[in-house]
py3Dmol code that shows the C-alpha trace and the ligand (Angstrom):
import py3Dmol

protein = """\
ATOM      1  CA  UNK A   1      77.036 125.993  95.619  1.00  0.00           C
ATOM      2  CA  UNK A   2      74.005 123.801  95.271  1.00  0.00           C
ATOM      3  CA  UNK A   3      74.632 121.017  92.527  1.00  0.00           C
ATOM      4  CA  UNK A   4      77.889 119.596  91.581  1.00  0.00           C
ATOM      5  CA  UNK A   5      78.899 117.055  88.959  1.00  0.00           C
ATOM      6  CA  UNK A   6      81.548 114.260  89.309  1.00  0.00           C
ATOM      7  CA  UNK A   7      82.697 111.926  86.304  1.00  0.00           C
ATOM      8  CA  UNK A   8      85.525 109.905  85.635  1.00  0.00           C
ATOM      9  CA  UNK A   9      87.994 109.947  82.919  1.00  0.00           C
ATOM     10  CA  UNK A  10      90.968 108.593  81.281  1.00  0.00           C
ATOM     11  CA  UNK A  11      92.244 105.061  82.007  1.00  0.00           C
ATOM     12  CA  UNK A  12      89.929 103.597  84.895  1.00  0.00           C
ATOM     13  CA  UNK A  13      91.986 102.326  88.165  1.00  0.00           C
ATOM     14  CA  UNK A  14      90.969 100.261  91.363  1.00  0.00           C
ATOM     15  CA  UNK A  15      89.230 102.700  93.545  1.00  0.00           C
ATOM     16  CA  UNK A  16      87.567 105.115  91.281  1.00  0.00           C
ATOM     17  CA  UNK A  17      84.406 103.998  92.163  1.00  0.00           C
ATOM     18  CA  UNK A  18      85.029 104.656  96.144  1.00  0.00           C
ATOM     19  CA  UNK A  19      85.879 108.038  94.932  1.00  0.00           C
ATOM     20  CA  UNK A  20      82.157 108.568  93.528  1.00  0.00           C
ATOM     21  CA  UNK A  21      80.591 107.247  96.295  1.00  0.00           C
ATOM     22  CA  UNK A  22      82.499 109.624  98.517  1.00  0.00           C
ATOM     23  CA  UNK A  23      82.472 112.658  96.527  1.00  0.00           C
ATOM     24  CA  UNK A  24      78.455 111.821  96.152  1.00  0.00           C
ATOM     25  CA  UNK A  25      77.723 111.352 100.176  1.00  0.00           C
ATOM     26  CA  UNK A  26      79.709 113.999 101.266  1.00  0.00           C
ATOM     27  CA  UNK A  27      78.137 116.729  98.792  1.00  0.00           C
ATOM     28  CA  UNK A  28      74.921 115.259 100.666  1.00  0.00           C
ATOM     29  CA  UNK A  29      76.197 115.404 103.755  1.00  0.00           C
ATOM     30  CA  UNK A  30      76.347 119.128 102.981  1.00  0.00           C
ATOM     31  CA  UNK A  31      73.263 119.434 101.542  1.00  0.00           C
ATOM     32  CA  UNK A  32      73.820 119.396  97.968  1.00  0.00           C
ATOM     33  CA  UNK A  33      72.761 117.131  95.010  1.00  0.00           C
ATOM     34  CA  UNK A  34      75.035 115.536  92.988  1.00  0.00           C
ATOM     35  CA  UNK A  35      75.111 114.223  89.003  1.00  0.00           C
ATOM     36  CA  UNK A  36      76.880 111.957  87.470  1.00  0.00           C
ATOM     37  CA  UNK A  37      78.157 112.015  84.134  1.00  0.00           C
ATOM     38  CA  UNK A  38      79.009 108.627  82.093  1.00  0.00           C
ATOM     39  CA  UNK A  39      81.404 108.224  80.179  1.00  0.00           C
ATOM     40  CA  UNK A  40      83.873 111.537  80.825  1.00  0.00           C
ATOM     41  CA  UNK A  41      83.920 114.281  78.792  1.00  0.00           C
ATOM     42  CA  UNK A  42      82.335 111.926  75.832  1.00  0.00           C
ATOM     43  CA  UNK A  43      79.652 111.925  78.381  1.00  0.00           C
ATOM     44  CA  UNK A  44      79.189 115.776  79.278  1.00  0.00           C
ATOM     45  CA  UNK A  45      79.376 116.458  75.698  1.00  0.00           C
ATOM     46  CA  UNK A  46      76.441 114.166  75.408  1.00  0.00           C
ATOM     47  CA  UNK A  47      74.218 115.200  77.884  1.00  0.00           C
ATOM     48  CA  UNK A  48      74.371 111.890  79.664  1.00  0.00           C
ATOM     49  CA  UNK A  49      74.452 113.066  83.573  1.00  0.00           C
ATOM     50  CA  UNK A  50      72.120 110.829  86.100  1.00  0.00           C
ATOM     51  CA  UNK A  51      71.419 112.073  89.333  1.00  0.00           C
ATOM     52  CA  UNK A  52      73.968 110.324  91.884  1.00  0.00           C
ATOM     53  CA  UNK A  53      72.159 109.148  95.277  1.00  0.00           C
ATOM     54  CA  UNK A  54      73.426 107.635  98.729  1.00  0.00           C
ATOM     55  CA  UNK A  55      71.717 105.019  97.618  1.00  0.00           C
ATOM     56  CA  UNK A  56      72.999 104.513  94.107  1.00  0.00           C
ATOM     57  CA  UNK A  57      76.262 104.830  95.243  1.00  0.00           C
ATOM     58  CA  UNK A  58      75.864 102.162  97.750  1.00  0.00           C
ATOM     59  CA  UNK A  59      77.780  98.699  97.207  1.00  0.00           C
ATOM     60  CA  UNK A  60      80.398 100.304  94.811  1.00  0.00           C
ATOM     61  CA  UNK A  61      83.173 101.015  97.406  1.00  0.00           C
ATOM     62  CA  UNK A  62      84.936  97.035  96.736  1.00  0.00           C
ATOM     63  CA  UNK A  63      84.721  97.238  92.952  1.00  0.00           C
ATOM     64  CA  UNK A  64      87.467  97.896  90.654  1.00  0.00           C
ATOM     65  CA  UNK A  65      86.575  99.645  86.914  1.00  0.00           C
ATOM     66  CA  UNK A  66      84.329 102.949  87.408  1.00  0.00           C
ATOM     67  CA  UNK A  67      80.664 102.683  87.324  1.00  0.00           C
ATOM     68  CA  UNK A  68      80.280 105.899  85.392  1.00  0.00           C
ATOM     69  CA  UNK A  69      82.442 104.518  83.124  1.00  0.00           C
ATOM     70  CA  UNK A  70      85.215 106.109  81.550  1.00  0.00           C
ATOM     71  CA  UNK A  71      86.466 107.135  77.714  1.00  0.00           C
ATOM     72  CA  UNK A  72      89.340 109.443  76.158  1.00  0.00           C
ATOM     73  CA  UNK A  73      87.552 112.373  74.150  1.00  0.00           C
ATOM     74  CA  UNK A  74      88.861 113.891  71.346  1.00  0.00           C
ATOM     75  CA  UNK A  75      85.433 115.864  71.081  1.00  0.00           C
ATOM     76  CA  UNK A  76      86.197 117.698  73.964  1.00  0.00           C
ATOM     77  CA  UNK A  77      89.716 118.549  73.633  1.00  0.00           C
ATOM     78  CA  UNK A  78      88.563 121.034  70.373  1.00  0.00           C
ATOM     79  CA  UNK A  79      88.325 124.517  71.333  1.00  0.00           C
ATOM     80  CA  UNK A  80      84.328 124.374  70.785  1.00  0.00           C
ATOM     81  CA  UNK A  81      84.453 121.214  72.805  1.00  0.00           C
ATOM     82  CA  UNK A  82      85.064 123.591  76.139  1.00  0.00           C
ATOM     83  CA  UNK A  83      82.239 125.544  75.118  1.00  0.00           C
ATOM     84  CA  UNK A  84      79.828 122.986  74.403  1.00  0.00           C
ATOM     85  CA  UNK A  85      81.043 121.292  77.644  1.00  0.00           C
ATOM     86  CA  UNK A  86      79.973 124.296  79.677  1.00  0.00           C
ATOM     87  CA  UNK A  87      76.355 124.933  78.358  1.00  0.00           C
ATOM     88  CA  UNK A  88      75.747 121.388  79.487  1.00  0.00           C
ATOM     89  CA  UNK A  89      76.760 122.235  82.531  1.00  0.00           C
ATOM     90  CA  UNK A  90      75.009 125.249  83.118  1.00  0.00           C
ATOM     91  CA  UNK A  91      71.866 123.337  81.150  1.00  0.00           C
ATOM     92  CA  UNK A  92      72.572 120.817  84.270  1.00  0.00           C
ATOM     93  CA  UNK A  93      72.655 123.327  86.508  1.00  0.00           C
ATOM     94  CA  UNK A  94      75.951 122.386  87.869  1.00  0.00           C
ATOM     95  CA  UNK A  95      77.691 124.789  90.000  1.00  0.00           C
ATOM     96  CA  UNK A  96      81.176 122.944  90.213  1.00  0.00           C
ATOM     97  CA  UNK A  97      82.860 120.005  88.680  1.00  0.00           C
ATOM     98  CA  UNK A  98      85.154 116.893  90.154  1.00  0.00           C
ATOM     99  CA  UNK A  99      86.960 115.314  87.391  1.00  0.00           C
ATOM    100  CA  UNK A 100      88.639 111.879  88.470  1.00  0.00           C
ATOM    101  CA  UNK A 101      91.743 110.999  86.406  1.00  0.00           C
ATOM    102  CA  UNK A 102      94.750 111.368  85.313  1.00  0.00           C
ATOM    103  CA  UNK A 103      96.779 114.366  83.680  1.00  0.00           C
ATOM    104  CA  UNK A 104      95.127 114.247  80.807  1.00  0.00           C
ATOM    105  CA  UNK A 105      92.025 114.626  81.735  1.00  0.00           C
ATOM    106  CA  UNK A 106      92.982 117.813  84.588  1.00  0.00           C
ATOM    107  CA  UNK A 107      94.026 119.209  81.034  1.00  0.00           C
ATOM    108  CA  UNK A 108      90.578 119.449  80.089  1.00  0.00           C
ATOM    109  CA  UNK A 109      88.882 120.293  83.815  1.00  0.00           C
ATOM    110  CA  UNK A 110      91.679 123.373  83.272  1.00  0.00           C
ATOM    111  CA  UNK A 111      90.072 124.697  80.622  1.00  0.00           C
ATOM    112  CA  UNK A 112      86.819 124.649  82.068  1.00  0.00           C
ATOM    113  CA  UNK A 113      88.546 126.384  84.962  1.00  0.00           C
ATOM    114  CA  UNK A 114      90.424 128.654  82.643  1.00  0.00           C
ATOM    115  CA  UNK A 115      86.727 130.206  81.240  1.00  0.00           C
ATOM    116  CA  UNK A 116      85.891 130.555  85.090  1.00  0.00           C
ATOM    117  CA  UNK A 117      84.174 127.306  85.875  1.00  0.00           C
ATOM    118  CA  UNK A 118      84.692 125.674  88.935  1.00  0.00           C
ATOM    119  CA  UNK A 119      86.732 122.277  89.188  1.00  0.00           C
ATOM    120  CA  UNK A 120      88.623 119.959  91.435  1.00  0.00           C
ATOM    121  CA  UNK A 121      90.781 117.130  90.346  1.00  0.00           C
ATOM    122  CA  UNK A 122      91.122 113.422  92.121  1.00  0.00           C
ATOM    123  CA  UNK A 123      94.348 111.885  90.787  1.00  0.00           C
ATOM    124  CA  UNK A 124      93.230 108.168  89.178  1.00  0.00           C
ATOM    125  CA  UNK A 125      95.577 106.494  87.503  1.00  0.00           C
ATOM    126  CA  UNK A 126      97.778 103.349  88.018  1.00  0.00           C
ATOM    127  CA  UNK A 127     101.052 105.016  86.693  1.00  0.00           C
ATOM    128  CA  UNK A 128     101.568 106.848  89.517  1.00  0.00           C
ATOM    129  CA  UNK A 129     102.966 109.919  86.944  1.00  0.00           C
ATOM    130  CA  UNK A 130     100.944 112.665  88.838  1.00  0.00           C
ATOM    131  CA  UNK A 131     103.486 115.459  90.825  1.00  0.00           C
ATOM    132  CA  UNK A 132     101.554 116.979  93.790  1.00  0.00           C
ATOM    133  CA  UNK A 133     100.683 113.720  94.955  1.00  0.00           C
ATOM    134  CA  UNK A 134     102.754 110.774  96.164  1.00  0.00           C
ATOM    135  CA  UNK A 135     100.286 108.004  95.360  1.00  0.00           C
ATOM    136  CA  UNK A 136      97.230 108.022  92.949  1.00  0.00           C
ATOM    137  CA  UNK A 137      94.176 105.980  93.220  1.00  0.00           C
ATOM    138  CA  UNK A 138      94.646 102.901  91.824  1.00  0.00           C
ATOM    139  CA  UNK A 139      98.148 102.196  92.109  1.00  0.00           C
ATOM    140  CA  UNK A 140      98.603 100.638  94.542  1.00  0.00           C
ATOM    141  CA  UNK A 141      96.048  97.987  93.750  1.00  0.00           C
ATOM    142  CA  UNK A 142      97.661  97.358  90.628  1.00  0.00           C
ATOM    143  CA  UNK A 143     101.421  97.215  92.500  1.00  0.00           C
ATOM    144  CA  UNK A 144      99.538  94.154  94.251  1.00  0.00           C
ATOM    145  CA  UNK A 145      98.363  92.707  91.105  1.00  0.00           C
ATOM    146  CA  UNK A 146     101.486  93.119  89.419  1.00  0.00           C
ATOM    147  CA  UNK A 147     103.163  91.289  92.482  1.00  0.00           C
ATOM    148  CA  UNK A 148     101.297  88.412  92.415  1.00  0.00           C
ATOM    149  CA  UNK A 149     101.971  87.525  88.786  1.00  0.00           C
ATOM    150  CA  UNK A 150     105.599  88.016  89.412  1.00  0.00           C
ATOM    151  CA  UNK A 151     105.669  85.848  92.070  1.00  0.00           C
ATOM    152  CA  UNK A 152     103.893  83.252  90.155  1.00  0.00           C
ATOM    153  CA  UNK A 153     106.303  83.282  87.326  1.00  0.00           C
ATOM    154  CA  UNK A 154     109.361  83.349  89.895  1.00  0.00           C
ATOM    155  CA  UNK A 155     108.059  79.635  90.724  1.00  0.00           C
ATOM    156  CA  UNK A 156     107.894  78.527  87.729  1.00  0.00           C
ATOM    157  CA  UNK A 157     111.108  80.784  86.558  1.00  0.00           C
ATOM    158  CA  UNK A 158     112.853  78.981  89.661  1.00  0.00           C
ATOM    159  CA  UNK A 159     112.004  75.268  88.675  1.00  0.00           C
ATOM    160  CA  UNK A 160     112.948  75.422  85.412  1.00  0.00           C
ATOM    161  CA  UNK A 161     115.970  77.479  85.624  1.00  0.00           C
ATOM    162  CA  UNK A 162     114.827  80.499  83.446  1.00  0.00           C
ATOM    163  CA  UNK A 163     114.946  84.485  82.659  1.00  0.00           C
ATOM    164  CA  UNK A 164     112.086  85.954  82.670  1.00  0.00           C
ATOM    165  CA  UNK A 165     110.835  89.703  81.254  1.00  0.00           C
ATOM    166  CA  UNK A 166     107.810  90.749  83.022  1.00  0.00           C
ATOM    167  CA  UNK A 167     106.184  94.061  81.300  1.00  0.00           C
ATOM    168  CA  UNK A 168     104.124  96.629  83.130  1.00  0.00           C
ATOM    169  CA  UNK A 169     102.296  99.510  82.673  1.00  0.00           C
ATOM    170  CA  UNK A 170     103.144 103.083  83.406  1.00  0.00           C
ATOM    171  CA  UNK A 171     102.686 104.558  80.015  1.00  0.00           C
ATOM    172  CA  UNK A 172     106.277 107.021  79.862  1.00  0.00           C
ATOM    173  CA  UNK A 173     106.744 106.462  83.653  1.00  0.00           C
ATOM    174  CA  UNK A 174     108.660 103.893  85.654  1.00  0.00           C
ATOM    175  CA  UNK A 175     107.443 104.096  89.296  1.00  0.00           C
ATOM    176  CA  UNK A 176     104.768 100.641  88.971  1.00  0.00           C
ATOM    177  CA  UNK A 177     107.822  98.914  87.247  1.00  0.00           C
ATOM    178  CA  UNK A 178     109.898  99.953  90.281  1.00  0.00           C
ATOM    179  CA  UNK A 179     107.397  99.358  93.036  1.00  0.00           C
ATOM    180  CA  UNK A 180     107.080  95.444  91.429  1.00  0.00           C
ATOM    181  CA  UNK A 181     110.348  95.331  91.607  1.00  0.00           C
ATOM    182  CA  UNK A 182     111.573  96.309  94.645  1.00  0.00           C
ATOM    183  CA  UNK A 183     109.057  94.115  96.141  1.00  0.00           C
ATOM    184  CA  UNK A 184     109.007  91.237  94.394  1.00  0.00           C
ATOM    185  CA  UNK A 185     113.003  90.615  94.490  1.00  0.00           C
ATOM    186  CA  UNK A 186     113.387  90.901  91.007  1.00  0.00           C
ATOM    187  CA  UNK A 187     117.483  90.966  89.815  1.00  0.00           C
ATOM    188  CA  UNK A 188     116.918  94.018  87.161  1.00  0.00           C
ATOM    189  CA  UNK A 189     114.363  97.158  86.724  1.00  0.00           C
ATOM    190  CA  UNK A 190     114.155  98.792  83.544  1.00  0.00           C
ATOM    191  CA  UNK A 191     112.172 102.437  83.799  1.00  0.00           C
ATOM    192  CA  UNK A 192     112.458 104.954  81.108  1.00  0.00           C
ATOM    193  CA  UNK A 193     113.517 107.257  83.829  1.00  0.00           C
ATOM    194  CA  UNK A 194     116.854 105.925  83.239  1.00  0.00           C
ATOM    195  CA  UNK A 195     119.141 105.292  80.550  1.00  0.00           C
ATOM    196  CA  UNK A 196     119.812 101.923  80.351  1.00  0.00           C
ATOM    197  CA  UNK A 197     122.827 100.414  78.236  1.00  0.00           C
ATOM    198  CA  UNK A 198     122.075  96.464  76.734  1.00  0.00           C
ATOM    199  CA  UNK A 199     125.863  95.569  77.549  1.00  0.00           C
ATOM    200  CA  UNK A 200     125.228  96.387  81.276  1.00  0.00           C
ATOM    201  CA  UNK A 201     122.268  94.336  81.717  1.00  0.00           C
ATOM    202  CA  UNK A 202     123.924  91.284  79.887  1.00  0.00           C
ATOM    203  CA  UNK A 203     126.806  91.778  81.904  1.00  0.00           C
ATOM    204  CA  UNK A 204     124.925  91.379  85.267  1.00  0.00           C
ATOM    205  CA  UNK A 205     122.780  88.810  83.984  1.00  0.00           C
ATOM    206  CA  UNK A 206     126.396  86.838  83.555  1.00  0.00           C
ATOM    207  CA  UNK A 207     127.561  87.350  86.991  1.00  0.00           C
ATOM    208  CA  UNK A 208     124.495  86.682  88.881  1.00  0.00           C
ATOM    209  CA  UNK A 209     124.798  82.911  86.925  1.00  0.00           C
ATOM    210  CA  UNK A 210     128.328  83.009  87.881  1.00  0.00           C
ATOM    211  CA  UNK A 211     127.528  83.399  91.198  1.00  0.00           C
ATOM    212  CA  UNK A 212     124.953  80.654  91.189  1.00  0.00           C
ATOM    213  CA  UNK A 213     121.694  82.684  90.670  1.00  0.00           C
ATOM    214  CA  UNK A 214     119.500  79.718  88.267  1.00  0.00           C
ATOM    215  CA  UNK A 215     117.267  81.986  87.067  1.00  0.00           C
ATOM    216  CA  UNK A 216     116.371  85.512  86.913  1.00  0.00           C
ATOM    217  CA  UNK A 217     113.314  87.753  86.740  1.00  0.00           C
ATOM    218  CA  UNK A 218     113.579  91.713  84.646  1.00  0.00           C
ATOM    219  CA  UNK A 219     111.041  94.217  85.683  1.00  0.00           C
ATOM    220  CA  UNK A 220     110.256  96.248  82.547  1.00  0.00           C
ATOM    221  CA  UNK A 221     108.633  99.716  81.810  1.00  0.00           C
ATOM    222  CA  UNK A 222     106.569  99.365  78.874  1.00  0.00           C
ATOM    223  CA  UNK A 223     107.879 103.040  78.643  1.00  0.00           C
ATOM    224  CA  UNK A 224     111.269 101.646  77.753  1.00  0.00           C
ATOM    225  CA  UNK A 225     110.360  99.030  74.950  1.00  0.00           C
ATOM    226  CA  UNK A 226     108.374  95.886  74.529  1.00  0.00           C
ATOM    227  CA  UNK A 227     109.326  92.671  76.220  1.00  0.00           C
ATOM    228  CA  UNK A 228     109.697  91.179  72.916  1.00  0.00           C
ATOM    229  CA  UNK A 229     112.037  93.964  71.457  1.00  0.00           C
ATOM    230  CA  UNK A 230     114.080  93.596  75.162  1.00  0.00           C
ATOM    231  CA  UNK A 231     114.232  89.802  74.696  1.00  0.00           C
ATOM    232  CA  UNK A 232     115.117  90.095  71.190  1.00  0.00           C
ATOM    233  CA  UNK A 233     118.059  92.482  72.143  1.00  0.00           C
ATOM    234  CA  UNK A 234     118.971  89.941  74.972  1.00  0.00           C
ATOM    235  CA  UNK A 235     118.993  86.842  72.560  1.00  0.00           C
ATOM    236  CA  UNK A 236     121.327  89.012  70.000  1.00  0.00           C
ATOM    237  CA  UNK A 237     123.562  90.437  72.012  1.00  0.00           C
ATOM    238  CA  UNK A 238     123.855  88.077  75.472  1.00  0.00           C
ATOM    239  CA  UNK A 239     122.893  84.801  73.355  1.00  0.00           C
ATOM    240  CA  UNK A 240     120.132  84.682  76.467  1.00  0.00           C
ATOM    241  CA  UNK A 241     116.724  83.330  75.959  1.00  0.00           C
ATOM    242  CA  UNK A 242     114.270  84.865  77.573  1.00  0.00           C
ATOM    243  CA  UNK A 243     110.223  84.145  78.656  1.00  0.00           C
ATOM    244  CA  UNK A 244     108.231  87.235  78.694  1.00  0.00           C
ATOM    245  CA  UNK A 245     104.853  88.125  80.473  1.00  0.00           C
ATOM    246  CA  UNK A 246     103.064  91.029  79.257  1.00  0.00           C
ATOM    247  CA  UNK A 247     100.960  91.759  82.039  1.00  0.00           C
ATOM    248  CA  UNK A 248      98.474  94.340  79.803  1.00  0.00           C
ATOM    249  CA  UNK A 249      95.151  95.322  81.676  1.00  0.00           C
ATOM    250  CA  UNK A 250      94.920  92.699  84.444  1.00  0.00           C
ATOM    251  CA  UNK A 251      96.581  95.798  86.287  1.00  0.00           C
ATOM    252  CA  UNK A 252      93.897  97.877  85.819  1.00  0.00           C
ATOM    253  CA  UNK A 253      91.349  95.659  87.256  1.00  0.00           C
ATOM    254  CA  UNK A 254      89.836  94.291  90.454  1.00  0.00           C
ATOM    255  CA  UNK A 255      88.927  95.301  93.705  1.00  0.00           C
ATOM    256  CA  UNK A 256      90.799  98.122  95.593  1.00  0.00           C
ATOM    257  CA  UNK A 257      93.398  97.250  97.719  1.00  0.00           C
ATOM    258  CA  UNK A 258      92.538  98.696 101.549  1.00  0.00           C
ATOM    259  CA  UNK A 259      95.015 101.860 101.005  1.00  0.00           C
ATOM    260  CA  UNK A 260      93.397 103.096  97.577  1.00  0.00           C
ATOM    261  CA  UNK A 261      90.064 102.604  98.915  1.00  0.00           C
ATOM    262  CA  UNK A 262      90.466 104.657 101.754  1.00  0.00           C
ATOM    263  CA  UNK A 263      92.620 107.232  99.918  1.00  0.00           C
ATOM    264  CA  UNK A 264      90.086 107.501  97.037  1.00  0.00           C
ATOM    265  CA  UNK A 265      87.064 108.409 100.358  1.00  0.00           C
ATOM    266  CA  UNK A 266      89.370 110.747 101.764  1.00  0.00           C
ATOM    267  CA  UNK A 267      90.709 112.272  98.522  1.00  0.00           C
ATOM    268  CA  UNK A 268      86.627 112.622  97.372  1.00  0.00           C
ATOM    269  CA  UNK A 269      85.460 113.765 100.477  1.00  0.00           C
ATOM    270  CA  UNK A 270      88.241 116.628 101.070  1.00  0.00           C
ATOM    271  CA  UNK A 271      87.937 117.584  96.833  1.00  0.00           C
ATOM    272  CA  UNK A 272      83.999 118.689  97.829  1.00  0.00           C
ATOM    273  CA  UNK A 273      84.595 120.440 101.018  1.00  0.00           C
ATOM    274  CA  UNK A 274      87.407 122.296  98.888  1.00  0.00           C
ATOM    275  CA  UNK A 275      85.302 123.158  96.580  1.00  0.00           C
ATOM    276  CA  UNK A 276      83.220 124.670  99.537  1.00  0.00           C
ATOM    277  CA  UNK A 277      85.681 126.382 101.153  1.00  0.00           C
ATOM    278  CA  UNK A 278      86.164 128.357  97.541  1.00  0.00           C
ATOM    279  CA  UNK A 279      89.056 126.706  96.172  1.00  0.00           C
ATOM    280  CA  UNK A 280      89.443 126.305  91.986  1.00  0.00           C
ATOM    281  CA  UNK A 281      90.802 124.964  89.694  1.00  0.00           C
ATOM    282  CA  UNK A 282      92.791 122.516  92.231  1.00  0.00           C
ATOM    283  CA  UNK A 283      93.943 119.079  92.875  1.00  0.00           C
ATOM    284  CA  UNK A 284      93.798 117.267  95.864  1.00  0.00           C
ATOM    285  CA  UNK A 285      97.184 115.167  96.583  1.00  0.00           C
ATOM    286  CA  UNK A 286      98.371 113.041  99.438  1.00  0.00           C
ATOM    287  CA  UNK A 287     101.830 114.634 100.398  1.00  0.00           C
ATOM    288  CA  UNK A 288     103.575 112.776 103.383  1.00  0.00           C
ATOM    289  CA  UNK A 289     100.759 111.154 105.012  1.00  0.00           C
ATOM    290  CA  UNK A 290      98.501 114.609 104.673  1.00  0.00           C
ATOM    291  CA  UNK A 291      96.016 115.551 102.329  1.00  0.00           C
ATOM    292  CA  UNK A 292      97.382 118.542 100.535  1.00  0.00           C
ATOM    293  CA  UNK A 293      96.030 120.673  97.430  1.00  0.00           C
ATOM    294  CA  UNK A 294      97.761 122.321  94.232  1.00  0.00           C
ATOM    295  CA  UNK A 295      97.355 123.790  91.306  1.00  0.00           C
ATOM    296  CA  UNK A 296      96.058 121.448  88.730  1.00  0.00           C
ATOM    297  CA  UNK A 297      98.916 122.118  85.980  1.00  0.00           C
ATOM    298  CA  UNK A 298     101.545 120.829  88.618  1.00  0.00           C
ATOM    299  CA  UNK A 299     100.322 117.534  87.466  1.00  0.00           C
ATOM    300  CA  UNK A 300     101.531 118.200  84.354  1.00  0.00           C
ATOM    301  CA  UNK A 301     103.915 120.712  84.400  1.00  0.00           C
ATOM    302  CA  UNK A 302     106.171 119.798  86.820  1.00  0.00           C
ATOM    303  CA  UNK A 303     107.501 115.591  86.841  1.00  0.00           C
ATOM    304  CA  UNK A 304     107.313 114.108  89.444  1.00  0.00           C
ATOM    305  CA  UNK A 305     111.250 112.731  90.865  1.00  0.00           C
ATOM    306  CA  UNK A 306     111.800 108.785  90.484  1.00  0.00           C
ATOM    307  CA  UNK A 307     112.777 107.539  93.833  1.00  0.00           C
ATOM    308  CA  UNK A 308     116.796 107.079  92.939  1.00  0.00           C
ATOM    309  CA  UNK A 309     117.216 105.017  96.270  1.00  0.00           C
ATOM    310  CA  UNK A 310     114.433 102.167  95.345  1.00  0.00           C
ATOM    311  CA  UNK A 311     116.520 102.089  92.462  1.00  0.00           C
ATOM    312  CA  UNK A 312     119.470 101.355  93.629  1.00  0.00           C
ATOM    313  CA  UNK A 313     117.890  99.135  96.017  1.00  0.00           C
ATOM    314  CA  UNK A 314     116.897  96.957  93.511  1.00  0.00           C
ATOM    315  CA  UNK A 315     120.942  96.246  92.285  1.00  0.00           C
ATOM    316  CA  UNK A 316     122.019  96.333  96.168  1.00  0.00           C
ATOM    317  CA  UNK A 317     119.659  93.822  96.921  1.00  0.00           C
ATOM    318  CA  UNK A 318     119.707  91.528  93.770  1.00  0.00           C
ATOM    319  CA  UNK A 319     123.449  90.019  94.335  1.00  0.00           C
TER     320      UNK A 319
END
"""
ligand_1 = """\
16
F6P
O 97.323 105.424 82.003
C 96.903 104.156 82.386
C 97.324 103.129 81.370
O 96.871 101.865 81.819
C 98.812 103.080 81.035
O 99.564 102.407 82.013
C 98.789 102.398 79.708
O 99.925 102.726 78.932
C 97.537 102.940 79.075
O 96.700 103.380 80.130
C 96.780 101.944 78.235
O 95.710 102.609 77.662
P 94.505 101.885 76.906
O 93.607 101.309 77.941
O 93.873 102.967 76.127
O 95.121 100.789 76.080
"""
view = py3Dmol.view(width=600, height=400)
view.addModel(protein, "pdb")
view.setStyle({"model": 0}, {"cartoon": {"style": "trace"}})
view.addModel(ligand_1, "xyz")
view.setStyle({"model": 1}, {"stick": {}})
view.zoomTo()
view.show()
């Protein structure tokens, strides 16, 4: 292997950039050159690769977005996208891929793998959704961010006696709504994971006032519903009126926190000496403290287990 290629894809997440700059120096480390392509697949499609040095990869480690870029291409998920795809590659000279992103995008790195071109996959996504891996890049960062908004709106939640619905991300999974909640004290997590019954949640809201609780703050899954359909459901059914904070794409932002930085240089550094050793078609993961590597269709094929006791942390530790 002389040349590889590294791009980023999907939804961006804190720490994608320290993932390029690692996958880039290490391949240099080892002697080979490295291109970057902008924009994901939208990107390869085009032609748009630049050639990725240890110095243009310098300074990048702190900042949160990608500087590659990112986009979600339809182009590429047509059957003559995978063809195009690999002519640009092999125009490129590129000898093996690393595709940063989520399960989506490992779709498409599959079938470049599945007409025999070589590809690792770097899990980057805030959700979290990714079996094979315990954490993804990014999430954690945007646990933190999530965090401090809730604890913002707990003061003001506190002083003036209120409920509050705080939405976040995830997309169909739960474990970012859980994570915020768990730490932030909140009194109620909604995740899609689930089932959750409107009479139940009114019901608790009740005796936590009865007990003396002034005000109240609900983690929810934008998996499960909007905060406004939630609040609506609260106001018809509990008579409760409730605030709501969509927290949207400030949790996809900012600087990486120390853990997704480091996990995004380890995770790029191991995905290129993989590649080295011969694996394909793989994902690195983090499994119990270790770096690890699968299959990448057990990102999508098998789900990844909701951690039951976090939930039931959250009522234990809400009375
Ligand atoms: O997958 C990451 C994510 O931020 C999800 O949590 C969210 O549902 C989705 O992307 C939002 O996508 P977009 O940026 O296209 O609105």
């Amino acid at each position: 292997m002389k040349r590889i290629a590294v791009l980023t894809s999907g939804g961006d997440s804190p720490g994608m950039n320290a993932a390029i700059r690692a996958v880039t120096r290490s391949a240099i480390y080892r002697g080979l050159d490295v291109i970057g392509f902008r924009r994901g697949y939208e990107g390869l499609l085009d032609g748009d690769g630049v050639p990725l040095t240890k110095s243009s990869v310098g300074g990048i480690i702190h900042r949160g977005g990608t500087m590659l870029r990112t986009a979600r291409s339809d182009r590429f998920r047509r059957p003559e996208g995978i063809n195009e795809a690999i002519s640009r590659l092999r125009e490129y000279d590129i000898d093996g891929l690393v595709v940063v992103g989520g399960d989506g995008s490992f779709r498409g790195a599959w079938a470049l793998h599945e007409q025999g071109f070589p590809v690792a996959g770097i899990p980057g996504t805030i959700d979290n959704d990714i079996a094979g891996t315990d954490s993804t890049i990014g999430f954690d960062t945007a646990c933190n961010t999530a965090l401090q908004s809730v604890e913002k709106l707990r003061d003001t939640a506190s002083s003036h006696d209120r409920l509050f619905i705080v939405e976040v991300m995830g997309r169909s999974a739960g474990f970012l709504a859980l994570e915020v909640a768990v730490a932030s004290g909140a009194e109620c997590v909604l995740v899609p994971e689930v089932p959750f019954h409107l009479e139940h949640l009114c019901e608790k809201l009740h005796y936590a006032k009865q007990r003396g609780k002034t005000h109240s703050m609900i983690i929810l899954a934008e998996g499960v519903m909007s905060a406004n359909q939630l609040a609506s459901r609260l106001k018809d059914t509990g008579g409760y009126e409730a605030r709501i904070t969509v927290l949207g794409h400030v949790q996809r932002g900012g600087s990486p926190s120390s853990f997704d930085a480091v996990l995004a240089s380890r995770m790029g550094a191991s995905a290129v000496e993989m590649l080295l050793e011969g694996q394909r078609g793989f994902m690195v993961g983090y499994v119990n403290q270790q770096l690890t590597s699968c299959p990448l269709p057990t990102a999508w094929e098998s789900k990844k287990p909701l951690n039951h006791e976090m939930m039931a942390l959250v009522e234990a530790l809400s009375i």
